[in-house]
C-alpha positions as CSV (number, residue, x, y, z in Angstrom):
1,X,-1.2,-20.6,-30.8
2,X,-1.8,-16.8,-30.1
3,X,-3.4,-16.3,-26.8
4,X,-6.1,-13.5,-25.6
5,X,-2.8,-12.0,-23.2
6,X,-1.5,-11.5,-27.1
7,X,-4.6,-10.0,-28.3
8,X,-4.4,-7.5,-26.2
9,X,-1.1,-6.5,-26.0
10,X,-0.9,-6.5,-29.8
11,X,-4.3,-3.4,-29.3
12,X,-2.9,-2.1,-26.3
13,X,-5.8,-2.8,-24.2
14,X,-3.7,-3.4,-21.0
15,X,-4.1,-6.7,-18.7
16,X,-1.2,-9.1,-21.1
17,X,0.4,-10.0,-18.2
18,X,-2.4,-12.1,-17.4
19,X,-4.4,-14.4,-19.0
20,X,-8.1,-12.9,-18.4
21,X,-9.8,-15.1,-21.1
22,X,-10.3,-15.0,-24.1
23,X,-11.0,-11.3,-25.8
24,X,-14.9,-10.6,-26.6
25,X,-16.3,-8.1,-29.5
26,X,-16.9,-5.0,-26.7
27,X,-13.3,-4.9,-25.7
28,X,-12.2,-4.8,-29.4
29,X,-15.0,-1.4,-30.6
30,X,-14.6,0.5,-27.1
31,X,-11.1,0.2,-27.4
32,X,-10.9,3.8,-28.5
33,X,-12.9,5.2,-26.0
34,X,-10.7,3.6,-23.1
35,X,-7.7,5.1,-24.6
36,X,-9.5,8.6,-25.2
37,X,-11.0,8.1,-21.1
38,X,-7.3,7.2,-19.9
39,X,-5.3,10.2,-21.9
40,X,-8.1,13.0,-19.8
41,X,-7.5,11.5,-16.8
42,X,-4.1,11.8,-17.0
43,X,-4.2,15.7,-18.3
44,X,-7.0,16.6,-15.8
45,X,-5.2,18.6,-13.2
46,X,-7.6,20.1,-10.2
47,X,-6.6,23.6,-8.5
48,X,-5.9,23.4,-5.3
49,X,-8.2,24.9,-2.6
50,X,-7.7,28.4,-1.4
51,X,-5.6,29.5,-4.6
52,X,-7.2,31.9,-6.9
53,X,-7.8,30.9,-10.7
54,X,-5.1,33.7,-11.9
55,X,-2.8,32.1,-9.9
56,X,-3.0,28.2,-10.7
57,X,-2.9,29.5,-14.4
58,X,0.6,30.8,-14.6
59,X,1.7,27.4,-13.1
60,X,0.8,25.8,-16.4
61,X,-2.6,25.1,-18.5
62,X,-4.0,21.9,-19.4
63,X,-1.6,20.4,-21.8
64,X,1.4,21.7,-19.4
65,X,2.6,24.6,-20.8
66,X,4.9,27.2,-19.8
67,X,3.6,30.9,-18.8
68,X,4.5,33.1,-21.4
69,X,7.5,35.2,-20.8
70,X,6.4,38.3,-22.9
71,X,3.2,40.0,-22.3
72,X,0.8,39.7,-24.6
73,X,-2.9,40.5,-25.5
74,X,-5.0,38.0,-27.2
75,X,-9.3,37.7,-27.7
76,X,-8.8,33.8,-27.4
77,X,-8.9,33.8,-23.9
78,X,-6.6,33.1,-21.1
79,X,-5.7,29.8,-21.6
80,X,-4.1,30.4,-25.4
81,X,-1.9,33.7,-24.3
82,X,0.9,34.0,-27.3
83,X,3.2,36.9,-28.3
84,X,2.7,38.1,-31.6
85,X,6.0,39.9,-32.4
86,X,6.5,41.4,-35.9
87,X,8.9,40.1,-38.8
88,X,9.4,43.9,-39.6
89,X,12.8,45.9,-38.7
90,X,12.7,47.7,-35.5
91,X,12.8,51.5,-36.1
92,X,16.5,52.8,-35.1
93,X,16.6,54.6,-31.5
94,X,19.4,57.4,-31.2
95,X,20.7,59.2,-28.2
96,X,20.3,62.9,-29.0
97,X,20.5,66.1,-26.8
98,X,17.2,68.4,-26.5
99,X,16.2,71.8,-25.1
100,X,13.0,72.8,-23.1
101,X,11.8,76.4,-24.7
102,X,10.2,77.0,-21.2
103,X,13.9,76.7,-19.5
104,X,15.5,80.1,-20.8
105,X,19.1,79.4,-18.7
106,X,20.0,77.2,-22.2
107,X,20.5,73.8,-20.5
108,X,20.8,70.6,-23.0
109,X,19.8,67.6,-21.8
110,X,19.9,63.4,-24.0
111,X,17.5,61.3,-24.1
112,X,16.4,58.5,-26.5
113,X,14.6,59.2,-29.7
114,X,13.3,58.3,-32.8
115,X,16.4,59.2,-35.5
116,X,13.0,59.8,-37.8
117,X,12.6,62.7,-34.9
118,X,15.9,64.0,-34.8
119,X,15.3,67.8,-35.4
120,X,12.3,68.0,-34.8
121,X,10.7,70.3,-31.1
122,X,10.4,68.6,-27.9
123,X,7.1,67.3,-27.6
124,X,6.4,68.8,-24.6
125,X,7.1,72.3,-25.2
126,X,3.6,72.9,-26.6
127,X,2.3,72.1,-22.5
128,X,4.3,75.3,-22.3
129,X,1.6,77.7,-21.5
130,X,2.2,81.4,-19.8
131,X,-0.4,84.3,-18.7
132,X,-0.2,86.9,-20.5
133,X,0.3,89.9,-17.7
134,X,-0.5,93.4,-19.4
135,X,2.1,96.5,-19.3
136,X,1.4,99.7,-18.8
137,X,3.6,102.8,-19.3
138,X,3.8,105.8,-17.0
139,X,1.6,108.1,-18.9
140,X,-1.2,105.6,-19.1
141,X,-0.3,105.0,-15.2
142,X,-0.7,108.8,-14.3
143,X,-3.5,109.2,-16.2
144,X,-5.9,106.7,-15.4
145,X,-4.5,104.0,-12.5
146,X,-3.5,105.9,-9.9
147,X,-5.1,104.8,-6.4
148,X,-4.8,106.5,-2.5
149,X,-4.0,103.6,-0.7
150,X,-1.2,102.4,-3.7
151,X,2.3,103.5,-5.1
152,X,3.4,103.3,-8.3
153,X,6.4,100.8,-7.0
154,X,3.8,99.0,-5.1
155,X,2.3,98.3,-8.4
156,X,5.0,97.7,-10.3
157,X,6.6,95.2,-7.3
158,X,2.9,93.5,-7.5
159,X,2.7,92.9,-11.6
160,X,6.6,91.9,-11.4
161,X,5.0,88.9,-9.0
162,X,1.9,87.9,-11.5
163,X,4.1,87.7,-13.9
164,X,6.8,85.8,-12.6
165,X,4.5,83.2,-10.9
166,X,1.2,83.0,-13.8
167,X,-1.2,84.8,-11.2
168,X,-0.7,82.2,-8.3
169,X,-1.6,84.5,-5.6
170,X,-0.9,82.2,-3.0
171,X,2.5,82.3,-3.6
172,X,2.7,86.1,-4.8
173,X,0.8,86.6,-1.4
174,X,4.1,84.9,0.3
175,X,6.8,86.3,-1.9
176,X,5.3,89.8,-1.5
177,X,7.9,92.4,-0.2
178,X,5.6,93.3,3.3
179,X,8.3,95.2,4.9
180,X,8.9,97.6,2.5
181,X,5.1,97.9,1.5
182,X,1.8,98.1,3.4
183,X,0.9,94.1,4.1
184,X,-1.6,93.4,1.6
185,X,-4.2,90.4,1.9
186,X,-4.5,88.1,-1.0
187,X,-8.0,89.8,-1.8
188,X,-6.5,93.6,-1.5
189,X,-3.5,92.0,-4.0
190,X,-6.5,90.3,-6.2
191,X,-8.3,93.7,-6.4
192,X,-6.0,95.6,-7.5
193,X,-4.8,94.0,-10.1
194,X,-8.3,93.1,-11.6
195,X,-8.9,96.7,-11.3
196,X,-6.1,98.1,-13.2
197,X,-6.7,95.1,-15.9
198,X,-10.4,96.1,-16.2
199,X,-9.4,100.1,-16.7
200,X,-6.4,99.0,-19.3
201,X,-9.0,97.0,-21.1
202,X,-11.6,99.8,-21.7
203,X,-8.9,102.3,-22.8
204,X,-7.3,99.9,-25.5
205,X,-10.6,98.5,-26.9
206,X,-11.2,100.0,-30.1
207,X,-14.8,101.8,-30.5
208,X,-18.2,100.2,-31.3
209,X,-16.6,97.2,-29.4
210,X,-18.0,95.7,-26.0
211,X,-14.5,94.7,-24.6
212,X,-14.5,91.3,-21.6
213,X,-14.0,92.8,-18.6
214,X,-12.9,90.7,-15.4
215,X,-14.7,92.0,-12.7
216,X,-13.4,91.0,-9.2
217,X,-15.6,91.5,-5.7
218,X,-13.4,90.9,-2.9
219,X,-16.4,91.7,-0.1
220,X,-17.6,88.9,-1.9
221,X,-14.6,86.4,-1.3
222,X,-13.4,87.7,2.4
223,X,-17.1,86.7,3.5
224,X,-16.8,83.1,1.8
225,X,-13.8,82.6,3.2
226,X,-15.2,83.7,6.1
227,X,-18.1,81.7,6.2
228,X,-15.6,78.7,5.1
229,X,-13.6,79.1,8.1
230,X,-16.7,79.0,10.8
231,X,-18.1,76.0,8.6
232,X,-14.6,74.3,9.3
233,X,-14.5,75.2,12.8
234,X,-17.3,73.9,14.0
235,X,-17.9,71.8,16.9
236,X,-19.3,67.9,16.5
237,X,-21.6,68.9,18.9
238,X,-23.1,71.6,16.3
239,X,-22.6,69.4,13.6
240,X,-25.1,67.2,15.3
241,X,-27.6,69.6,16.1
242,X,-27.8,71.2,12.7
243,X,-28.1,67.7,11.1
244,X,-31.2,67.1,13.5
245,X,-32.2,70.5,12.6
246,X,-32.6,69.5,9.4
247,X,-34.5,66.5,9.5
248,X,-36.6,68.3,11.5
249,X,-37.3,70.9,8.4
250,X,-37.9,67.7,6.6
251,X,-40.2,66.3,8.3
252,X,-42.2,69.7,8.6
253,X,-41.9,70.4,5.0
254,X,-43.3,66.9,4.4
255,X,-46.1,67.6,7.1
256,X,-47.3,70.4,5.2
257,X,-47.1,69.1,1.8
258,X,-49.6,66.6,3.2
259,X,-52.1,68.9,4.7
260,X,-51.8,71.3,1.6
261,X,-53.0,68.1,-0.5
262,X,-55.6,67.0,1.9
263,X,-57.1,70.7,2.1
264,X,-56.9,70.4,-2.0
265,X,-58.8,66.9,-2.0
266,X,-61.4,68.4,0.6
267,X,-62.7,71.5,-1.7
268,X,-62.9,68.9,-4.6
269,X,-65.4,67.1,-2.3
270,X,-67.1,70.2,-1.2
271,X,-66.8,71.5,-4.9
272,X,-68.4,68.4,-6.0
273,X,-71.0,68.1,-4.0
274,X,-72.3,71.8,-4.5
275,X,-72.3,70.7,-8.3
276,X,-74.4,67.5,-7.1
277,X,-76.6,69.7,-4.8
278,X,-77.8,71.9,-8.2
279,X,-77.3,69.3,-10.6
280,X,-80.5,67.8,-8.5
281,X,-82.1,70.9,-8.3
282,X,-82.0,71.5,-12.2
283,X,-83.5,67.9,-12.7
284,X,-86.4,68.6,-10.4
285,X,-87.1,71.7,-11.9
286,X,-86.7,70.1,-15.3
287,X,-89.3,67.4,-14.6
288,X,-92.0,69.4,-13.1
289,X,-91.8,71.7,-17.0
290,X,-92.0,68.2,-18.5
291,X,-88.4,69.3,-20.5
292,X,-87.1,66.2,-20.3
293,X,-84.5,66.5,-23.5
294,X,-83.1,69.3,-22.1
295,X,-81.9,67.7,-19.1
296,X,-78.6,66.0,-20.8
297,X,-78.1,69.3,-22.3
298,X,-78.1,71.6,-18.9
299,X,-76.3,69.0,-17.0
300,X,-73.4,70.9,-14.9
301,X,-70.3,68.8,-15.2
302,X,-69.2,66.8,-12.2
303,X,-65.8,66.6,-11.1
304,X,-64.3,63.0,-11.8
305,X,-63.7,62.4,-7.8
306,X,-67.2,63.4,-7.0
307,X,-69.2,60.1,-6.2
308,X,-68.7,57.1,-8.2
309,X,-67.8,56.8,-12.1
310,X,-69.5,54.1,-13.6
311,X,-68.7,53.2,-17.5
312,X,-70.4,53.6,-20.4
313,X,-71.7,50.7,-22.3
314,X,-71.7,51.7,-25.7
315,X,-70.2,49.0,-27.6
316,X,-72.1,47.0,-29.9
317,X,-73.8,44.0,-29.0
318,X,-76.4,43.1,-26.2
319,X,-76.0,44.5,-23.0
320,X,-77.9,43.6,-18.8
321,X,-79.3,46.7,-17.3
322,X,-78.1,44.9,-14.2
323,X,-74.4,45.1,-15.5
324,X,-75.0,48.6,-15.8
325,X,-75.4,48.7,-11.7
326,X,-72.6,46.7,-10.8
327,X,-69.8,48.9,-9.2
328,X,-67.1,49.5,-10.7
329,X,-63.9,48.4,-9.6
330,X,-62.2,51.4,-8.5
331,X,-64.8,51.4,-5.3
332,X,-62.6,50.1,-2.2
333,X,-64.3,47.4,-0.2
334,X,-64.7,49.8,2.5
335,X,-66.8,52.3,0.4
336,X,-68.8,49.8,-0.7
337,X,-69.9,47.6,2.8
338,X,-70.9,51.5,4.3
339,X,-73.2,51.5,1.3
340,X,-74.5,48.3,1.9
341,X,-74.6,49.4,5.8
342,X,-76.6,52.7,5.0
343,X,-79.2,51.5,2.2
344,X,-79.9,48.3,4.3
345,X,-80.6,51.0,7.5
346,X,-82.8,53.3,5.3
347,X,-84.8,49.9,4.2
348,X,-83.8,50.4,0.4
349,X,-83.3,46.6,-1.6
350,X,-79.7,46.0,-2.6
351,X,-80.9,44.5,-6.0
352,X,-83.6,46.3,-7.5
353,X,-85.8,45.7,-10.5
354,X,-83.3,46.6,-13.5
355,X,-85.7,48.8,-15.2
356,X,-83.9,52.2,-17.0
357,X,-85.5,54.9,-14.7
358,X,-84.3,52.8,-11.4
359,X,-81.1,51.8,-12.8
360,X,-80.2,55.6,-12.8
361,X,-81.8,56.8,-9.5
362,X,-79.9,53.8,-8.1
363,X,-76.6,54.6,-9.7
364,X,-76.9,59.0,-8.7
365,X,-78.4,57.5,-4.8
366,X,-74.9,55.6,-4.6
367,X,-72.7,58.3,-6.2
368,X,-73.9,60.5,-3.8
369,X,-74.0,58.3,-0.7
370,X,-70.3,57.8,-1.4
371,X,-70.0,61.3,-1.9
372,X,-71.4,61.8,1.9
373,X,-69.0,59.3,3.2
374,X,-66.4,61.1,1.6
375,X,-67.4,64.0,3.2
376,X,-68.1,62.6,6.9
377,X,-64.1,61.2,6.6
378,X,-63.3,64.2,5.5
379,X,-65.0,65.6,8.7
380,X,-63.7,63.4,11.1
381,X,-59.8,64.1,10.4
382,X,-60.1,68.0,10.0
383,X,-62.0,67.1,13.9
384,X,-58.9,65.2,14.6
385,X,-57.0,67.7,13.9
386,X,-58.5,70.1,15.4
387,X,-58.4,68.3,18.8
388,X,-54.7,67.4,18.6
389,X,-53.8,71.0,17.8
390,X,-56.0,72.6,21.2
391,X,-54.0,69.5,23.4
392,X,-50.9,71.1,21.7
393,X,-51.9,74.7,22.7
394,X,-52.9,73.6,25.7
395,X,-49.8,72.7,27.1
396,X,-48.1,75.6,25.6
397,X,-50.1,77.4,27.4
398,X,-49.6,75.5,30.8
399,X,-45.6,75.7,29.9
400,X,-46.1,79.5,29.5
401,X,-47.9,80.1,32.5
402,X,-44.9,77.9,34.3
403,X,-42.4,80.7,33.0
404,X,-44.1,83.5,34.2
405,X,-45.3,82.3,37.8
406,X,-41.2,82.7,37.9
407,X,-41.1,86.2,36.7
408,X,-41.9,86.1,33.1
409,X,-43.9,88.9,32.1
410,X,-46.9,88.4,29.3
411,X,-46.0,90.1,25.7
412,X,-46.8,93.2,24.0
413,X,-50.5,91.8,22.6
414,X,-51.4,90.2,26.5
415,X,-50.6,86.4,25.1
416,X,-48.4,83.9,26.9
417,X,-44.7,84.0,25.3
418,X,-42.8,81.1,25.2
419,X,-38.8,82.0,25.4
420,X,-35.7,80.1,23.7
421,X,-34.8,79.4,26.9
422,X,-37.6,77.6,27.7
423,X,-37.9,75.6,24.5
424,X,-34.1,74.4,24.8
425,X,-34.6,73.2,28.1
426,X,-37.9,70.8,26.9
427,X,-35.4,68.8,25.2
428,X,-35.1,67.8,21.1
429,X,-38.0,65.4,21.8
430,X,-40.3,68.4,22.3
431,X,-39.9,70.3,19.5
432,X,-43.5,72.0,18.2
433,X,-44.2,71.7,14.6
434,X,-45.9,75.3,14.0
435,X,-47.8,74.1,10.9
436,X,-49.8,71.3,12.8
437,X,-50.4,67.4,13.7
438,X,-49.1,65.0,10.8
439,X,-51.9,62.2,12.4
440,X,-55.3,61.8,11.1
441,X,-57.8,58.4,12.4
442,X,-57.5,55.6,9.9
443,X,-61.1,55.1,9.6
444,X,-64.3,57.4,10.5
445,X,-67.8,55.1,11.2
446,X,-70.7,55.8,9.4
């Protein structure tokens, strides 16, 4: 009689050692699934901690197998990595001399090549560039580069060097002959030859032609390098200061970008409410000639920032006259409470009857109320700043009269003169910004 223990062995379910009962359907259908469950287990391998993923993949992937030993390149990812090698033939290799054209002392050296390249001009010879140095004969010497403070052989010994090392005047400077010559600096060597190229230049070019000349300023380049060396040499101390220096011109420069704006934004206002001022004068006259249609006609334009902007309703459909005085959004909540504040002081109602005639005098009373608030801020910071700039005269002026109860004298035009002297020893924390005070009050009252 077959027993569950040969059941199971005979579907290699595991457990036919012992009799565990007899076999039910669920162990026969997930039978698969055990097997499929057993076999990852088994090939799941977990990298240990610390050891990068590059690493734990050369030991082997996930079916175990062995690192490549070629390199190879593959879009299949890092996991798959295969050599393709070709079925072709290999292309024969040969070892065959060569000669380098820029070597003129007719060495031969070998090397491995192509045998398809035997013949054939080493590939490097066309890297084989050379400056072209111009000749000149005697006559054209005598007659047109001949020079106080240079010899003919001086010449000669100088074009001899540009040509033997491509106009590296570095090293002609330190292979130049300075015992038998005048020592030469390596912008009196530059000179000179740019000089004579220039002149050779003009008399070769053919007429109606506008030759390239090289023109060379060596004032020019001894006071860069000059200017280079006192840059190097500096000290960290004046490294320091001029980087405070700096941030300092910053800072100043950013100062007066601010007070240039703010003097802009101010004659706007003033701009806008002289426009306002005869706007209201043109109305009045308009109504007391009963010329009513002219009024839209005459009206002087008002600069945008002028007051308050409130939108058209033109669109179709119905429309409240009391939308029409709702402010618009672009009013700050500030703006709008010292309206509030100043209509509820002069006794005027916040919500009026929304007829046509008082939603308009409503609308141009709080345009210009916001214009005068504008102008009252306005006020109060050009006050502001006109207080913090007489503290900062103030104590120049006490620091100036310091310096000359020691023996200072005053200047040429009778005012108190401030020296370096005195303005290094207040310190960096003292320094006066000549274009004015930066701060202005956050808010002005009503």
């Amino acid at each position: 009689m077959t027993t569950g223990a040969d059941v199971r062995d005979i579907l290699e379910l595991g457990g036919g050692e012992v009799d565990a009962g007899p076999i039910s359907k669920k162990d026969i259908i997930n039978s698969d699934k055990k097997k499929s469950k057993k076999s990852a287990e088994t090939l799941t391998f977990k990298r240990p901690e610390g050891m990068h993923r590059e690493v734990y993949a050369l030991l082997y992937s996930d079916k175990k197998d062995a690192p490549p030993l070629l390199p190879s390149d593959t879009t299949q990812g890092y996991r798959t990595v295969k050599a393709k090698l070709g079925c072709k033939k290999v292309r024969p290799w040969k070892w065959m001399p060569f000669t380098n054209p820029a070597r003129r002392d007719g060495a031969i050296f070998y090397h491995w090549r192509r045998i398809a390249e035997e013949g054939k001009d080493y590939p490097f010879a066309r890297f084989n560039k050379t400056v072209q140095v111009p000749v000149y004969s005697e006559q054209e010497y005598q007659m047109y580069l001949p020079d106080e403070g240079w010899t003919k052989a001086e010449t000669d010994h100088l074009f001899d060097l540009c040509k033997r090392f491509d106009l590296r005047f570095i090293v002609i400077h330190d292979r130049y002959d300075h015992q038998q010559f005048r020592k030469r600096s390596v912008e009196d060597l530059k000179e000179r030859y740019y000089n004579i190229c220039a002149k050779l230049t003009k008399i070769r070019a053919s007429s109606g032609t506008d030759p390239k000349i090289y023109v060379f300023d060596s004032g020019h380049e001894r006071r860069r390098k000059d200017q280079l060396e006192r840059l190097y040499n500096r000290t960290p101390e004046q490294v320091t200061e001029e980087e405070y220096l700096i941030q300092e011109l910053r800072k100043i420069e950013t100062r007066k970008k601010e007070r240039e704006k703010k003097a802009q934004d101010l004659q706007k206002l003033i701009t806008a409410a002289d426009t306002t001022t005869e706007m209201h004068r043109a109305e009045r006259k308009a109504t007391k000639k009963k010329l009513p249609q002219k009024r839209e006609t005459e009206k002087p334009s008002v600069p945008e920032t002028a007051g308050i902007k409130f939108p058209d309703f033109k669109s179709a459909g119905v429309t409240l006259r009391s939308q029409r005085m709702k402010l618009p959004s672009s009013v700050g909540q500030k703006k709008i409470k010292a309206i509030e504040q100043i209509l509820t002081e002069q006794g005027v109602d916040l919500n009026p009857m929304p007829t046509e005639e008082i939603v308009q005098m409503f609308n141009e009373l709080r345009s210009d109320l916001v214009l005068v608030y504008e102008l009252k801020q306005a006020h109060g910071n050009c006050e502001y700043e006109q207080q913090m700039l007489r503290h900062r005269y103030d104590a120049l002026v006490k620091a100036g009269g310091a310096s000359t109860a020691t023996g200072d004298s005053l200047g040429a035009d009778g005012q108190l003169g401030v020296g370096p002297d005195d303005i290094k020893g207040e310190g960096k924390d003292q320094i006066i910004d000549v274009v004015g005070a930066p701060l202005t009050p956050n808010s002005v009252s009503v």
